[in-house]
mmCIF file of the N, C-alpha and C atoms, coordinates in Angstrom:
data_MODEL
# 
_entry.id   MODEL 
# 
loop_
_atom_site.group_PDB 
_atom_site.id 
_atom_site.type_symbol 
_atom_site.label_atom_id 
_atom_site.label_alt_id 
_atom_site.label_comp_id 
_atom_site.label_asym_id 
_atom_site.label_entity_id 
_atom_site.label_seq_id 
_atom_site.pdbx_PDB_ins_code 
_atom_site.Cartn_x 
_atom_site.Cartn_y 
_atom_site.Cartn_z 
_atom_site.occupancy 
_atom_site.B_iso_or_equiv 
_atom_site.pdbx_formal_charge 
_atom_site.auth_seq_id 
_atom_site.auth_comp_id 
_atom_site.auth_asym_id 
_atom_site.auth_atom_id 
_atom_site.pdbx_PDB_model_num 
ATOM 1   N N  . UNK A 1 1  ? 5.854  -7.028  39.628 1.00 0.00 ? 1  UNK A N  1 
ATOM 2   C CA . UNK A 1 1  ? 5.937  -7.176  41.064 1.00 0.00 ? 1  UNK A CA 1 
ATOM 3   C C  . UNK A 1 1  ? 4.523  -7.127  41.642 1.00 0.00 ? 1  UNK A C  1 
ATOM 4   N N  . UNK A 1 2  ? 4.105  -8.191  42.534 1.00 0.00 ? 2  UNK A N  1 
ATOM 5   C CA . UNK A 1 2  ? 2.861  -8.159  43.392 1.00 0.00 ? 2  UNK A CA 1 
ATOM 6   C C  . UNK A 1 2  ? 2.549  -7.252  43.640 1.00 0.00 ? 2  UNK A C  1 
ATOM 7   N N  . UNK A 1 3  ? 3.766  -6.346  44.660 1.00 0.00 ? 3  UNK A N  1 
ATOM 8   C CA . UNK A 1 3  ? 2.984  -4.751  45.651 1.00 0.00 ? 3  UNK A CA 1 
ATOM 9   C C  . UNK A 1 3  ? 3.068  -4.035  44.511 1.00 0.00 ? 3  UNK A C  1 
ATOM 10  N N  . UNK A 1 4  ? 1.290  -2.880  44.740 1.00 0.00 ? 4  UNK A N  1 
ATOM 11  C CA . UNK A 1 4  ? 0.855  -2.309  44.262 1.00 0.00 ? 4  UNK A CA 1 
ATOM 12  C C  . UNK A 1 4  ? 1.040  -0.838  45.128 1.00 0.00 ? 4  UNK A C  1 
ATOM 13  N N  . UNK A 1 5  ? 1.434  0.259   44.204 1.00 0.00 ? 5  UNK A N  1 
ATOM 14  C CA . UNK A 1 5  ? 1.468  1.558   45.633 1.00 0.00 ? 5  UNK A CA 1 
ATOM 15  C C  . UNK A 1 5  ? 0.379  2.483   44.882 1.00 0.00 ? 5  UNK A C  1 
ATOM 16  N N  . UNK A 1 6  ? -0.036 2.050   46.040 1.00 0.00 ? 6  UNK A N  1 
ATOM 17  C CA . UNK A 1 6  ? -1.421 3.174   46.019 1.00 0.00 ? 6  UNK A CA 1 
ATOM 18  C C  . UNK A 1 6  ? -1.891 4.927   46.382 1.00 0.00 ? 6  UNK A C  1 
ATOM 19  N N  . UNK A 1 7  ? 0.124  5.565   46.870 1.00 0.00 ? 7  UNK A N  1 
ATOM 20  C CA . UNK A 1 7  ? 0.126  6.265   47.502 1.00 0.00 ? 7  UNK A CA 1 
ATOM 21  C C  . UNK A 1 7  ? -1.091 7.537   46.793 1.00 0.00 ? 7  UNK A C  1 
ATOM 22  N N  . UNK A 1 8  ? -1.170 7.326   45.274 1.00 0.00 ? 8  UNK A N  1 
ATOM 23  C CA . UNK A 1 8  ? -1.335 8.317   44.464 1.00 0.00 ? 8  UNK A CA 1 
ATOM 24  C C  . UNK A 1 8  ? -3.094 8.533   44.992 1.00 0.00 ? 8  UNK A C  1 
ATOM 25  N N  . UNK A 1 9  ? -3.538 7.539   44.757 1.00 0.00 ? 9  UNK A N  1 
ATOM 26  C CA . UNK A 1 9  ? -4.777 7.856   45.277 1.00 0.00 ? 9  UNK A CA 1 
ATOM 27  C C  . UNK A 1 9  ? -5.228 8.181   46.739 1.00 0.00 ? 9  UNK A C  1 
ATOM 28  N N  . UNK A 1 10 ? -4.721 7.965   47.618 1.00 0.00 ? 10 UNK A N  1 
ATOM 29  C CA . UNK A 1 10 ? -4.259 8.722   48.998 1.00 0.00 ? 10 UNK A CA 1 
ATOM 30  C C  . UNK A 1 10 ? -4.013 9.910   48.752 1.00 0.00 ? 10 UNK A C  1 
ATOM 31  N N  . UNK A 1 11 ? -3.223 10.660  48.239 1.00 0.00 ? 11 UNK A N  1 
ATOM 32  C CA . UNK A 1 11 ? -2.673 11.886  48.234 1.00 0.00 ? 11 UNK A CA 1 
ATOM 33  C C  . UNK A 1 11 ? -3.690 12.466  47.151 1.00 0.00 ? 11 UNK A C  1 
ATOM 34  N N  . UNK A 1 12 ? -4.313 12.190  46.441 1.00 0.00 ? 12 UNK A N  1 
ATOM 35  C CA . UNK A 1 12 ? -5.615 12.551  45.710 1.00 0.00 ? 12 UNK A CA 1 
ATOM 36  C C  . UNK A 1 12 ? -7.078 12.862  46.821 1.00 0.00 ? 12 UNK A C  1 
ATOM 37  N N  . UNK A 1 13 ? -7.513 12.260  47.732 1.00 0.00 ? 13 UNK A N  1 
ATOM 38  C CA . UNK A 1 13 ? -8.300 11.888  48.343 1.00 0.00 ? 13 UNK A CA 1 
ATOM 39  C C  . UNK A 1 13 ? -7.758 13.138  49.578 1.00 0.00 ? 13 UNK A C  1 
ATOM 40  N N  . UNK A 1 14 ? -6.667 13.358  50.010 1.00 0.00 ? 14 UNK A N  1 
ATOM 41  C CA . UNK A 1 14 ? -6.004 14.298  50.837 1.00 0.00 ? 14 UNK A CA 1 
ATOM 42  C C  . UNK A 1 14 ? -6.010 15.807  50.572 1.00 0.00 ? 14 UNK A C  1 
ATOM 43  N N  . UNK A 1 15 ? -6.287 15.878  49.148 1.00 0.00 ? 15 UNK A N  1 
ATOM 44  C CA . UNK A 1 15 ? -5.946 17.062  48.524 1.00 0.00 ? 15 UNK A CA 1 
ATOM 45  C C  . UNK A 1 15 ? -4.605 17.601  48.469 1.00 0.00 ? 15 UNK A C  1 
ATOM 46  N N  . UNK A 1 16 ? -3.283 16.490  48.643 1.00 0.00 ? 16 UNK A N  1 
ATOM 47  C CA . UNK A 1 16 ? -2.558 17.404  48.768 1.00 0.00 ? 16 UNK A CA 1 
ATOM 48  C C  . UNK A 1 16 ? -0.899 16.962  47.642 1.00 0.00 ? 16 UNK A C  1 
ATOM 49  N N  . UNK A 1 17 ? -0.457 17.593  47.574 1.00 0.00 ? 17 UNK A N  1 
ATOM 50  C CA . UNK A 1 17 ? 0.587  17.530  46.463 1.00 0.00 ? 17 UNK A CA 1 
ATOM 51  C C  . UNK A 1 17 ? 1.692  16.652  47.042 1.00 0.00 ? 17 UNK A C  1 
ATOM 52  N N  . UNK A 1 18 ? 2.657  15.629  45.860 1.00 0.00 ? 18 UNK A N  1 
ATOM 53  C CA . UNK A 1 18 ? 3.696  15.258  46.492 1.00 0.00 ? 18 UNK A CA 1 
ATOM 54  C C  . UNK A 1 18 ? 4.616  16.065  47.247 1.00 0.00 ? 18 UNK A C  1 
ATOM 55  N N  . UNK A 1 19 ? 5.293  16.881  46.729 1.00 0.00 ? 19 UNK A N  1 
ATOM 56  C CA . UNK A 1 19 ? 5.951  18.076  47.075 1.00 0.00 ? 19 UNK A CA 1 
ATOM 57  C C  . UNK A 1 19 ? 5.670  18.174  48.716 1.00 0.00 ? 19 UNK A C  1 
ATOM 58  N N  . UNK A 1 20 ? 3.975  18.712  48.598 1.00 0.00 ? 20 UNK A N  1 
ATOM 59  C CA . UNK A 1 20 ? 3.817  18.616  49.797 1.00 0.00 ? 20 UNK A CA 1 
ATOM 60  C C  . UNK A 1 20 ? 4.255  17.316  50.870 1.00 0.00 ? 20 UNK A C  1 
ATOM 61  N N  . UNK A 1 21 ? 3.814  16.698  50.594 1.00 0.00 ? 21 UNK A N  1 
ATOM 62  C CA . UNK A 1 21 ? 3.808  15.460  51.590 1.00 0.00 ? 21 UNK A CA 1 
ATOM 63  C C  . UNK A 1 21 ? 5.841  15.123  51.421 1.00 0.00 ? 21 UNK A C  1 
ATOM 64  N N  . UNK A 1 22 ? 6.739  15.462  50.206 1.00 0.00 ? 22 UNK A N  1 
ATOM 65  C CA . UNK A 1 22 ? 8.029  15.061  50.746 1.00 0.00 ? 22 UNK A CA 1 
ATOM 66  C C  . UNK A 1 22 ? 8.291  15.694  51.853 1.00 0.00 ? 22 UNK A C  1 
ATOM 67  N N  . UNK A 1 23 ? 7.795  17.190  51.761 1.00 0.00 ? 23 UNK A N  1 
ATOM 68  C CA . UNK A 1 23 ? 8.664  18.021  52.531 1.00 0.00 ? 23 UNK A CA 1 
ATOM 69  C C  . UNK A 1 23 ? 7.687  17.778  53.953 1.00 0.00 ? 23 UNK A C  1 
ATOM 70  N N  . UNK A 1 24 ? 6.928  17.384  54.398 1.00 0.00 ? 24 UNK A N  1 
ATOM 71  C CA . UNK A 1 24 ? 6.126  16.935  55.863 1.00 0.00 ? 24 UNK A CA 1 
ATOM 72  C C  . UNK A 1 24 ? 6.961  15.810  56.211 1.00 0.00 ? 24 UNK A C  1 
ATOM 73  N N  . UNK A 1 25 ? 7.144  14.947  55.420 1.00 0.00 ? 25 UNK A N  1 
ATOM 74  C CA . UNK A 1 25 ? 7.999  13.120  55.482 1.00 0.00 ? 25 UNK A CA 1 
ATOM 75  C C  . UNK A 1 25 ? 9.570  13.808  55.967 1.00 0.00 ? 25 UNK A C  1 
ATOM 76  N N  . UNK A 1 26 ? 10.054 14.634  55.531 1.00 0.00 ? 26 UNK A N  1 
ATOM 77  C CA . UNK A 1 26 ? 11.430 14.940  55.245 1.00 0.00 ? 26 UNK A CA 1 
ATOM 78  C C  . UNK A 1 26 ? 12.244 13.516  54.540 1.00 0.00 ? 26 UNK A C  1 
ATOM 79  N N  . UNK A 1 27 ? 11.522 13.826  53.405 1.00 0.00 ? 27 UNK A N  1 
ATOM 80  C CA . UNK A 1 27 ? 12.516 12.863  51.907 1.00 0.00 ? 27 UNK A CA 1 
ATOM 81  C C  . UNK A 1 27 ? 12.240 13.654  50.768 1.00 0.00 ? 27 UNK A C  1 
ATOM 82  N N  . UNK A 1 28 ? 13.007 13.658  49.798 1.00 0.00 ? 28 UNK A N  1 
ATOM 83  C CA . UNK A 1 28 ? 13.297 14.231  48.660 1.00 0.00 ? 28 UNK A CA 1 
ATOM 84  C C  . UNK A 1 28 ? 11.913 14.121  47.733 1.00 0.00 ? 28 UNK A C  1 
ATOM 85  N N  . UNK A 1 29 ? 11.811 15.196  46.716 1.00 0.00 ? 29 UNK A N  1 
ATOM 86  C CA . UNK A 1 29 ? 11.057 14.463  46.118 1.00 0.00 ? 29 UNK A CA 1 
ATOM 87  C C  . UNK A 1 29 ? 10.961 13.453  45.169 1.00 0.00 ? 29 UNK A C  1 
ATOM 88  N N  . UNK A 1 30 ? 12.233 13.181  44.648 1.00 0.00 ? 30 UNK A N  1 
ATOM 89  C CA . UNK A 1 30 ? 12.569 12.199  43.882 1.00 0.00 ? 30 UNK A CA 1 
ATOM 90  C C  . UNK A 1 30 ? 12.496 10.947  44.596 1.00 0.00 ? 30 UNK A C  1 
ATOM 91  N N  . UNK A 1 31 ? 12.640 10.655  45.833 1.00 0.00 ? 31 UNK A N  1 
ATOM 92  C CA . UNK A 1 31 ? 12.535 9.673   46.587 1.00 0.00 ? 31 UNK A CA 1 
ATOM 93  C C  . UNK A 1 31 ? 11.000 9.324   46.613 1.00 0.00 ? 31 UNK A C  1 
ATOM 94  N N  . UNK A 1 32 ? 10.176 10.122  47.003 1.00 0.00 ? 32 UNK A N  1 
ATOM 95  C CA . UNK A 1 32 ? 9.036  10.186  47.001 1.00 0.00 ? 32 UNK A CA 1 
ATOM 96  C C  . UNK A 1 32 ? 8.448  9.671   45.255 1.00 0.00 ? 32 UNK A C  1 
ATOM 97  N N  . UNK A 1 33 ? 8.782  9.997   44.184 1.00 0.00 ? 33 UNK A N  1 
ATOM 98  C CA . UNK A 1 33 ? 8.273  10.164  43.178 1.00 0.00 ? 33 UNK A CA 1 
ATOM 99  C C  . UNK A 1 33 ? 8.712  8.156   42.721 1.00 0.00 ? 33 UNK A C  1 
ATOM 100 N N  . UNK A 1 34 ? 10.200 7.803   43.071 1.00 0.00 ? 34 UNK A N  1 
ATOM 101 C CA . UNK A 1 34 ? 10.266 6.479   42.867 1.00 0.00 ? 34 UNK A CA 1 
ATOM 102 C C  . UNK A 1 34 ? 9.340  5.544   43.726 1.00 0.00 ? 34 UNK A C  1 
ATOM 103 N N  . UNK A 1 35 ? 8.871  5.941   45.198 1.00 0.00 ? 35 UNK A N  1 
ATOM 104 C CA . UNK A 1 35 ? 7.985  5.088   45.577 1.00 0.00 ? 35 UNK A CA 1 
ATOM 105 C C  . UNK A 1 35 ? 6.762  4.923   44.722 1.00 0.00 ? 35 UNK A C  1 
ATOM 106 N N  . UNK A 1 36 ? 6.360  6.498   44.416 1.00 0.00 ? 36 UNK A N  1 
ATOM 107 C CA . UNK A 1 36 ? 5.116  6.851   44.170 1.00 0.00 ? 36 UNK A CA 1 
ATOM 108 C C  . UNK A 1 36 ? 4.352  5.345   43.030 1.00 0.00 ? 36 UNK A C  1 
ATOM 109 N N  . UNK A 1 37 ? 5.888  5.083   41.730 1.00 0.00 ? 37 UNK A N  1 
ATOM 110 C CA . UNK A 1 37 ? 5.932  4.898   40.616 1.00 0.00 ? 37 UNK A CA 1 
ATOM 111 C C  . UNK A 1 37 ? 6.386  3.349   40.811 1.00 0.00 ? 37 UNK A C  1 
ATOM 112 N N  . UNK A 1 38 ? 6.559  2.977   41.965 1.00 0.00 ? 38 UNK A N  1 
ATOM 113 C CA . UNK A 1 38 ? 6.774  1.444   42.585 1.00 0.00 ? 38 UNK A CA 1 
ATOM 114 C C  . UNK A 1 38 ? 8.407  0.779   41.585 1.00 0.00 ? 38 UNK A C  1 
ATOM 115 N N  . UNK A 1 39 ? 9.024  2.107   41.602 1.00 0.00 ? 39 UNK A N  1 
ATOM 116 C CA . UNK A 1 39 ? 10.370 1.517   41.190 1.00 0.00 ? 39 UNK A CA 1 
ATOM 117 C C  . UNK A 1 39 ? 11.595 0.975   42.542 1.00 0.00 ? 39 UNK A C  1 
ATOM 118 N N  . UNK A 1 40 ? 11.205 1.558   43.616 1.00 0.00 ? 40 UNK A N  1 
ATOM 119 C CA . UNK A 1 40 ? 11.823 1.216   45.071 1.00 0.00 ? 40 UNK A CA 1 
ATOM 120 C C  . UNK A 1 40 ? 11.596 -0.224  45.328 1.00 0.00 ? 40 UNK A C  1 
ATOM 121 N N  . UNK A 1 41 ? 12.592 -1.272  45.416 1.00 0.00 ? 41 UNK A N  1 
ATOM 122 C CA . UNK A 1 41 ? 12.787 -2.327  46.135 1.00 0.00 ? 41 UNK A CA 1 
ATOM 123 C C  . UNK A 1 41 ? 11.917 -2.220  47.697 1.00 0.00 ? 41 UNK A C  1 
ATOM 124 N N  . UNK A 1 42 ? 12.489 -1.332  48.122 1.00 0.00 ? 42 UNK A N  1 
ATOM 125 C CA . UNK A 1 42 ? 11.975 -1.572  49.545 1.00 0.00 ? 42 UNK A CA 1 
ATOM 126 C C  . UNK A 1 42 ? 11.507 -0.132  50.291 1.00 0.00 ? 42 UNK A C  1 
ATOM 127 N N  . UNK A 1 43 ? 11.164 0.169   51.313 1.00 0.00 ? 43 UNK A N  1 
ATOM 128 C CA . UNK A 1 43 ? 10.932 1.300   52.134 1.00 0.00 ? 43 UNK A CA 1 
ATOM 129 C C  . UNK A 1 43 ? 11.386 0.916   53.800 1.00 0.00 ? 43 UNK A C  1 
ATOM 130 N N  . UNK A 1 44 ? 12.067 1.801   54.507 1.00 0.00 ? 44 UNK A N  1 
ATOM 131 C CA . UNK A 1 44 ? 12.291 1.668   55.953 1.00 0.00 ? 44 UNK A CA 1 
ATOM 132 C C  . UNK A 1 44 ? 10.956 2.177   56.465 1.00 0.00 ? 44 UNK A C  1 
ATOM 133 N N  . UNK A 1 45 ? 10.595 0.869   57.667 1.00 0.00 ? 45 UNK A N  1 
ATOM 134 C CA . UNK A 1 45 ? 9.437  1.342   58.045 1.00 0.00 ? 45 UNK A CA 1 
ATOM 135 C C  . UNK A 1 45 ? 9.495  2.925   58.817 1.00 0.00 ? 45 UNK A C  1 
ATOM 136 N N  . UNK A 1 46 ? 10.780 2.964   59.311 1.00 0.00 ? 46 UNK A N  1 
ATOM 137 C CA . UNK A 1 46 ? 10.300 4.696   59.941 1.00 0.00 ? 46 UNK A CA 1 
ATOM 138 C C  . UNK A 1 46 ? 9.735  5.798   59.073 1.00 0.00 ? 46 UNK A C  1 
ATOM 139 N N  . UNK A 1 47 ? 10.339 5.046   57.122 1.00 0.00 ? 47 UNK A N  1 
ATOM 140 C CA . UNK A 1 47 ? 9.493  6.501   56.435 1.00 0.00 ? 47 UNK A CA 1 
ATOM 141 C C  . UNK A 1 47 ? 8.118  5.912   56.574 1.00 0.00 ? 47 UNK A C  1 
ATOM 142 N N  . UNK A 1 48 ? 7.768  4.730   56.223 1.00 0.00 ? 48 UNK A N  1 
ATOM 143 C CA . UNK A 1 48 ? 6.165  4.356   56.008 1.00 0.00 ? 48 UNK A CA 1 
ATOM 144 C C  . UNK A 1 48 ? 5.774  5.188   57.522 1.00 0.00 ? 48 UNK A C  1 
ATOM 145 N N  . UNK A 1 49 ? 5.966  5.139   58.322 1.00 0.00 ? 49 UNK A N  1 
ATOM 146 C CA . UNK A 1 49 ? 5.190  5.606   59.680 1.00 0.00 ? 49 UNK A CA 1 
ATOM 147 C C  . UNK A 1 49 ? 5.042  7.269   59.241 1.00 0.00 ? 49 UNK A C  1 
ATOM 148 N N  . UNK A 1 50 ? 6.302  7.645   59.137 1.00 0.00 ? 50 UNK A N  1 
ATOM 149 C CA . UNK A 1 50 ? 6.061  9.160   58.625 1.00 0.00 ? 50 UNK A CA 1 
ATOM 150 C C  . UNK A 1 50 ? 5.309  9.271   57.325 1.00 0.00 ? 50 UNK A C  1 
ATOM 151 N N  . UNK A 1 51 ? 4.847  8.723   56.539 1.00 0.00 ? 51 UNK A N  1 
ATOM 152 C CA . UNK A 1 51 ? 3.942  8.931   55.794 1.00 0.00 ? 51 UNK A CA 1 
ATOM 153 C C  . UNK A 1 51 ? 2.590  8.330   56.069 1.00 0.00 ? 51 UNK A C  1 
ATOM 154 N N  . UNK A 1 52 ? 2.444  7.648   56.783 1.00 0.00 ? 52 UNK A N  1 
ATOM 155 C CA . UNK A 1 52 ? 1.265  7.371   57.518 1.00 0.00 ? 52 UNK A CA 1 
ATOM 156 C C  . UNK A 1 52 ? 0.970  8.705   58.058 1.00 0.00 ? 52 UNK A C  1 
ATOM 157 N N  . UNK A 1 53 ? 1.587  8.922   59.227 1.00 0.00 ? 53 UNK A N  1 
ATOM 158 C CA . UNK A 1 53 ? 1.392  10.027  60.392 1.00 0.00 ? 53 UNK A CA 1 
ATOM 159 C C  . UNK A 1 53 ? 0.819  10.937  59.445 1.00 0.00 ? 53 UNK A C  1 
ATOM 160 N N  . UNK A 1 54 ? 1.868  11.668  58.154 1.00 0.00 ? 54 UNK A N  1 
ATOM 161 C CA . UNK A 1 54 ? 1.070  12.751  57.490 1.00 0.00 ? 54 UNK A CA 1 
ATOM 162 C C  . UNK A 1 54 ? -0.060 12.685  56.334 1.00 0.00 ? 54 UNK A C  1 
ATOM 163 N N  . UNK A 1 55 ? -0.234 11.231  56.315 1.00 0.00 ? 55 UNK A N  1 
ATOM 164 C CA . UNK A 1 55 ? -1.879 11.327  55.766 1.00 0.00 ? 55 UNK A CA 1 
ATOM 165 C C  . UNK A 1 55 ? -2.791 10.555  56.622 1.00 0.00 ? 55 UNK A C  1 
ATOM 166 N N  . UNK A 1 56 ? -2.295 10.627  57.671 1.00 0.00 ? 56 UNK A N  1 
ATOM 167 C CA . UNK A 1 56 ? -3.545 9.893   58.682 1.00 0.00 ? 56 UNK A CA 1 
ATOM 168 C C  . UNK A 1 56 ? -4.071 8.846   58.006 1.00 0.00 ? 56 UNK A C  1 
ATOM 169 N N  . UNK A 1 57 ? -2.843 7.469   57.681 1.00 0.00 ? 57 UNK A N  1 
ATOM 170 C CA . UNK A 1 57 ? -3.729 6.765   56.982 1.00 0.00 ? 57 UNK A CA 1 
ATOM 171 C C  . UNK A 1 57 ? -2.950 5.314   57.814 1.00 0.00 ? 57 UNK A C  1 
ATOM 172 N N  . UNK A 1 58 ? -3.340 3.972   57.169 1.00 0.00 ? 58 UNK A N  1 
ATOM 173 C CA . UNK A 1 58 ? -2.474 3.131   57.872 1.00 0.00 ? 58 UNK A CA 1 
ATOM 174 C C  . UNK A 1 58 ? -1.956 2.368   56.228 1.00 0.00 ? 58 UNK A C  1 
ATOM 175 N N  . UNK A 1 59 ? -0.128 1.824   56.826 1.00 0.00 ? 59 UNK A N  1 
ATOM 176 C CA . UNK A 1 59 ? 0.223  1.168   55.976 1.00 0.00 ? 59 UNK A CA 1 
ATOM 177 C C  . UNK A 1 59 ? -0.708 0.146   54.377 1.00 0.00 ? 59 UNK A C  1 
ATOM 178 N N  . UNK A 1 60 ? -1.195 -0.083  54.917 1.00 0.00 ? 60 UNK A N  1 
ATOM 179 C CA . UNK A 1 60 ? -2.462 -0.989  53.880 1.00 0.00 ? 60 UNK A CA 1 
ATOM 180 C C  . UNK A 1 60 ? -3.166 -0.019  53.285 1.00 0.00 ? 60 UNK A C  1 
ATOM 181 N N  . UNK A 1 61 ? -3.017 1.349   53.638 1.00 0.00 ? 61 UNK A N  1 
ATOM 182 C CA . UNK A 1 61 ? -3.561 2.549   52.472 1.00 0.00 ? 61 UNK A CA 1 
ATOM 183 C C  . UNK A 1 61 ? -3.050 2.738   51.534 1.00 0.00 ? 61 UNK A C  1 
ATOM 184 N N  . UNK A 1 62 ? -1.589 2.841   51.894 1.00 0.00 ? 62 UNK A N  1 
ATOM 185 C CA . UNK A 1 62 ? -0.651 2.844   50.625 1.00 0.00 ? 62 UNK A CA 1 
ATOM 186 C C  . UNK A 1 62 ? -0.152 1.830   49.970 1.00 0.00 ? 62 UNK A C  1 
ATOM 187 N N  . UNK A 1 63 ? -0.405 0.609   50.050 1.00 0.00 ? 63 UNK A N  1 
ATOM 188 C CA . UNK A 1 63 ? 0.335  -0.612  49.545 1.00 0.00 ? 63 UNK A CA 1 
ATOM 189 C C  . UNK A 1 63 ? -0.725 -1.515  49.327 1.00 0.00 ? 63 UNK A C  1 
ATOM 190 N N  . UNK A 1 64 ? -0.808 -2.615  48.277 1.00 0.00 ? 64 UNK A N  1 
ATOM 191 C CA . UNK A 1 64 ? -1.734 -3.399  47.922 1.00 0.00 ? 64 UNK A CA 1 
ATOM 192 C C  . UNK A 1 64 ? -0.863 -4.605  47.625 1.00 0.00 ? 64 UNK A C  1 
ATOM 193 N N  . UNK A 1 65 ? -1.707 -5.871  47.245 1.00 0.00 ? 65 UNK A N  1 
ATOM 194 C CA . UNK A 1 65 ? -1.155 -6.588  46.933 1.00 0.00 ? 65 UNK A CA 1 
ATOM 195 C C  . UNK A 1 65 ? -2.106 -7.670  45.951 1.00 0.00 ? 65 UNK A C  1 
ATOM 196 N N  . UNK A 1 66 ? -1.545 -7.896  44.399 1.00 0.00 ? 66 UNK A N  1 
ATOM 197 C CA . UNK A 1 66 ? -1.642 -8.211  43.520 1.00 0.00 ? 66 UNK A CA 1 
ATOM 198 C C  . UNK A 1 66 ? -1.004 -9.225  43.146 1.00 0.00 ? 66 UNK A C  1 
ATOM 199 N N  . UNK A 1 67 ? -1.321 -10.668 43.567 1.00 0.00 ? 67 UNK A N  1 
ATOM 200 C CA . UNK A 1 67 ? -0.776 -11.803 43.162 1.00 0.00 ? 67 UNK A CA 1 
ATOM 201 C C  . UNK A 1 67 ? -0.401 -12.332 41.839 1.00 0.00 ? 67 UNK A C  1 
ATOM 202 N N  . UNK A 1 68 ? 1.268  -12.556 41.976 1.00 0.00 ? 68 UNK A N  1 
ATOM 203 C CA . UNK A 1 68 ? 1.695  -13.007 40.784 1.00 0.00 ? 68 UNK A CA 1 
ATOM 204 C C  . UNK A 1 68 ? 1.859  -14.942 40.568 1.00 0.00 ? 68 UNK A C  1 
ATOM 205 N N  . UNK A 1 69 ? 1.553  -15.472 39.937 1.00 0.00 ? 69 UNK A N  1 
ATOM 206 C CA . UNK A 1 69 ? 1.531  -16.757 39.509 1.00 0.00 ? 69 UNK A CA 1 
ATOM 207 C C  . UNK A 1 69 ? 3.246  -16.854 39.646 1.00 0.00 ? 69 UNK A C  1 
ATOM 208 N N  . UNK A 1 70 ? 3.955  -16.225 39.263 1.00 0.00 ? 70 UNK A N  1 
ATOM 209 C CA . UNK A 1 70 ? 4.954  -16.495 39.077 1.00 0.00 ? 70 UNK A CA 1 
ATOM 210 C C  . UNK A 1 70 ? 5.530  -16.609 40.632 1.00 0.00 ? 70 UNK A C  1 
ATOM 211 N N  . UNK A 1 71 ? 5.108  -16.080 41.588 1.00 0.00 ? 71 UNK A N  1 
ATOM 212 C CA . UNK A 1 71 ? 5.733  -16.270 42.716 1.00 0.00 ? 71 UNK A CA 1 
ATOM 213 C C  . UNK A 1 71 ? 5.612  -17.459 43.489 1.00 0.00 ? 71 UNK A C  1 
ATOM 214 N N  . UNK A 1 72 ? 4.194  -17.945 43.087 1.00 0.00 ? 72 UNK A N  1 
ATOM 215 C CA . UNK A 1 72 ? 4.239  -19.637 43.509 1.00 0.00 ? 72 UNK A CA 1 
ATOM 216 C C  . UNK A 1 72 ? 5.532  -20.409 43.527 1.00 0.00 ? 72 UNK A C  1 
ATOM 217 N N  . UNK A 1 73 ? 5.772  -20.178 42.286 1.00 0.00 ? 73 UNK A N  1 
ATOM 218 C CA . UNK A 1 73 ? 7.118  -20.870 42.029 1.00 0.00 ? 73 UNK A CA 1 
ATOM 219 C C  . UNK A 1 73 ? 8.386  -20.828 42.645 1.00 0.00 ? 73 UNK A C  1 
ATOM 220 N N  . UNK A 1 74 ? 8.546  -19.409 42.775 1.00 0.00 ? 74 UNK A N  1 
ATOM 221 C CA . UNK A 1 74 ? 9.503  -18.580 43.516 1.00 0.00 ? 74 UNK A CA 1 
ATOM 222 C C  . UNK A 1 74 ? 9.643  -19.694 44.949 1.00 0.00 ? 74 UNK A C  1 
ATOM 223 N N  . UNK A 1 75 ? 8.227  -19.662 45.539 1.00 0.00 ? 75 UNK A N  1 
ATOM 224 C CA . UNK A 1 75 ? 8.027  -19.899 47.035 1.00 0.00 ? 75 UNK A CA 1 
ATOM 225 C C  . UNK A 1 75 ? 8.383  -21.540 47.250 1.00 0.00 ? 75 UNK A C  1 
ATOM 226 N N  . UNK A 1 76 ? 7.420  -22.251 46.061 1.00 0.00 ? 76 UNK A N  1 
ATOM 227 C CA . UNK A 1 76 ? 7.463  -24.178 46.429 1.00 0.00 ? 76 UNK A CA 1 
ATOM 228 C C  . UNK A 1 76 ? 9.152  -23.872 46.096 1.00 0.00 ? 76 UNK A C  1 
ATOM 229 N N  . UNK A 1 77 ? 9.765  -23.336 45.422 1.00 0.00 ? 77 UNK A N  1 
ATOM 230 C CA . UNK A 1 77 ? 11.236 -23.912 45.523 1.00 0.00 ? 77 UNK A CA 1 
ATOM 231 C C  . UNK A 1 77 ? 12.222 -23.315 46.042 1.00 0.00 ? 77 UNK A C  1 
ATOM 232 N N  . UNK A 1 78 ? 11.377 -22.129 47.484 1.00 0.00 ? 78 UNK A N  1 
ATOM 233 C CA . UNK A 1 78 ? 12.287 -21.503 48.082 1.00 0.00 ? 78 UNK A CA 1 
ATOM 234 C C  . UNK A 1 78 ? 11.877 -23.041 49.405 1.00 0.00 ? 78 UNK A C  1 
ATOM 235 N N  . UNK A 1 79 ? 10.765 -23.370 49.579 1.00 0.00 ? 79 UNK A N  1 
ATOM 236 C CA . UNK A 1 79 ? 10.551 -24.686 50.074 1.00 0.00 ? 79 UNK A CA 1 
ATOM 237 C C  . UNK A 1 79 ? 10.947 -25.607 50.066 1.00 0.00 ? 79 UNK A C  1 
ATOM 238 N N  . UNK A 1 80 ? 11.647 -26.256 49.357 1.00 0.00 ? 80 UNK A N  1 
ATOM 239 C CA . UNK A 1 80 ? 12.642 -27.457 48.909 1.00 0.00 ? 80 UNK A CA 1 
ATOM 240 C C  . UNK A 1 80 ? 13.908 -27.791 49.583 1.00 0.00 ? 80 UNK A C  1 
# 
């Protein structure tokens, strides 16, 4: 998958533990630990905001994006 989650190095740079940051977000930490590990399909932006808010960071801190060749394809023949 393209998106890259970068939360880990954020929360490195923060000093502060997942644990910490589920329980500031109010989400589990297992919830937290599947984003962390980019097994989550998707995120509701109200958690991204709450995890923004508690690392004072903006969306594009935590998320990257790593182009796959394969999605070209995906796209010219979602185009068709």
């Amino acid at each position: 998958m393209p998106m890259v989650v970068t939360l880990d190095a954020v929360l490195s740079d923060r000093g502060m533990t997942g644990k910490e940051l589920a329980r500031q977000v109010g989400i589990s930490e297992t919830q937290l630990s599947l984003f962390r590990s980019g097994k989550v399909r998707g995120i509701r932006f109200a958690t991204l905001a709450r995890l923004c808010l508690a690392l004072d960071c903006q969306p594009g801190d935590l998320l990257g994006y790593d182009p796959d060749p394969a999605d070209a394809t995906v796209q010219e023949a979602d185009a068709a």
